[in-house]
TORRO-526293 format. One line per field, with one value per residue (C-alpha): chain; residue in three letters; residue number from 1; x, y, z. Coordinates in Angstrom, 1 decimal, always signed. Layout:
BEGIN
cadena: [A; ...]
residuo: [ALA; ...]
num: [NUM; ...]
xx: [X; ...]
yy: [Y; ...]
zz: [Z; ...]
This chain:
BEGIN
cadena: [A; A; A; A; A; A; A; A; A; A; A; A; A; A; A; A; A; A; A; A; A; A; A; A; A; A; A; A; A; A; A; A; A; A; A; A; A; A; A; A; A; A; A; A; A; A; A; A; A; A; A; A; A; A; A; A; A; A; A; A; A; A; A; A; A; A; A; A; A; A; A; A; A; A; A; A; A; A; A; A; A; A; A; A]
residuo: [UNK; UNK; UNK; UNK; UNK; UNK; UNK; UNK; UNK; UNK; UNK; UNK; UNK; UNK; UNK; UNK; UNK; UNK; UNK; UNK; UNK; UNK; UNK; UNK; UNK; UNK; UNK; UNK; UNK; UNK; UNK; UNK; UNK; UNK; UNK; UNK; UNK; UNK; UNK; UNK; UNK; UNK; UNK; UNK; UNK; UNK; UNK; UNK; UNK; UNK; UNK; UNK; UNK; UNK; UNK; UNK; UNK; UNK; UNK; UNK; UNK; UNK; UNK; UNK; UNK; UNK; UNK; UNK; UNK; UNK; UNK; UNK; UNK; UNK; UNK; UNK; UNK; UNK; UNK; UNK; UNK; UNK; UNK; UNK]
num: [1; 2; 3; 4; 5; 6; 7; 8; 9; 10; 11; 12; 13; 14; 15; 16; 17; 18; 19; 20; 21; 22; 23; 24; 25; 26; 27; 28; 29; 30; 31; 32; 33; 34; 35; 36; 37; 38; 39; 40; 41; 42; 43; 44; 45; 46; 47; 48; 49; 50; 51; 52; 53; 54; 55; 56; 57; 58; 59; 60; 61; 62; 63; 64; 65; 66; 67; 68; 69; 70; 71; 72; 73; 74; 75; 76; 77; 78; 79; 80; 81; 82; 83; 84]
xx: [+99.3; +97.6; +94.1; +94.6; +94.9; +92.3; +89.4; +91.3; +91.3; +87.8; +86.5; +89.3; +87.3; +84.0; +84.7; +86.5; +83.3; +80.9; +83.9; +83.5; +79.5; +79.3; +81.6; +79.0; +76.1; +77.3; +78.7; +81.0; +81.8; +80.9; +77.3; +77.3; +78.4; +75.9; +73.1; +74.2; +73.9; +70.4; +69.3; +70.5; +68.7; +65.7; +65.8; +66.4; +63.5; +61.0; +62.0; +61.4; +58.1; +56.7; +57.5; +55.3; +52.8; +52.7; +53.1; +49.9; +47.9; +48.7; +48.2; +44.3; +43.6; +44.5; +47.4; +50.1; +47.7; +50.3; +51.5; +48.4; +49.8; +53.7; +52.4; +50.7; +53.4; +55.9; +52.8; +52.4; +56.5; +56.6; +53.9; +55.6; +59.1; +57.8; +56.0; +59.1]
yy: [+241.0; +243.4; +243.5; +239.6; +239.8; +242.3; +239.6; +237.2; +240.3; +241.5; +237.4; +237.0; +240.2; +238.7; +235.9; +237.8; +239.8; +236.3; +234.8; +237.6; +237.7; +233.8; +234.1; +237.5; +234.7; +232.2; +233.8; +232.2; +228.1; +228.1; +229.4; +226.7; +223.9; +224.9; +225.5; +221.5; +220.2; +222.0; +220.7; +217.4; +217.0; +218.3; +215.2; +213.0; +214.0; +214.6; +210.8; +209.6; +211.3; +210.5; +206.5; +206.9; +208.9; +205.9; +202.9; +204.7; +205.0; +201.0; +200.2; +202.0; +200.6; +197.4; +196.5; +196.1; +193.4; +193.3; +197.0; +197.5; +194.7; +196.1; +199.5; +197.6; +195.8; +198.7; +200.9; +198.2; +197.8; +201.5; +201.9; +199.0; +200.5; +203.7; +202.1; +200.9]
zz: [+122.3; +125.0; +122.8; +123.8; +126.8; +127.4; +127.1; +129.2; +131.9; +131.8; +132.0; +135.3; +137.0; +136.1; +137.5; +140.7; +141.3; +141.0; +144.1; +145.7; +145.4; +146.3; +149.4; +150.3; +150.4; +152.4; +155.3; +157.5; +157.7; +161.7; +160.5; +158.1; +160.0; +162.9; +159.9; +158.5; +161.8; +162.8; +159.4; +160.0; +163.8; +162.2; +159.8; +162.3; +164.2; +161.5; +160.5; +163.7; +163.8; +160.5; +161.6; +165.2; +163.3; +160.4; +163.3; +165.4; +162.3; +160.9; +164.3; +164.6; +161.4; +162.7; +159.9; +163.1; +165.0; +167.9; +168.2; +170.9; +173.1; +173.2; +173.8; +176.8; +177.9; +177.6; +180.2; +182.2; +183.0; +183.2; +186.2; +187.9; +187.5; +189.4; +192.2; +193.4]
């Protein structure tokens, strides 16, 4: 029964050592949780970037006919909102 047991052994320290070298790589779950939320601001922001870069670029080749004329609207509301 011990030559048994022997396998069962070695494979629980394997898979001790493979534990231990996982928890080694990720570090500690503040670092991830700050990591995940860095990642996920940086999503949010490339998103929103990638939609003003795609809106300018319809709107130069002329695919957004009235994107030109809320830009102006919005500029025009802006400069009359500081001169007061």
């Amino acid at each position: 029964m011990a030559r048994q047991q022997d396998p069962e052994i070695k494979q629980l320290i394997k898979i001790e050592r493979r534990l231990e070298e996982i928890k080694d790589r990720t570090g500690s779950t503040k670092r991830a949780f700050f990591y995940g939320l860095l990642q996920g601001a940086g999503a949010v922001l490339g998103g929103i970037a990638a939609i003003i870069l795609l809106g300018w670029i319809l709107s130069v080749i002329g695919v957004i006919p009235g994107f030109g004329d809320i830009a102006e609207y919005l500029r025009g509301q802006m400069a009359a909102w500081r001169g007061r």
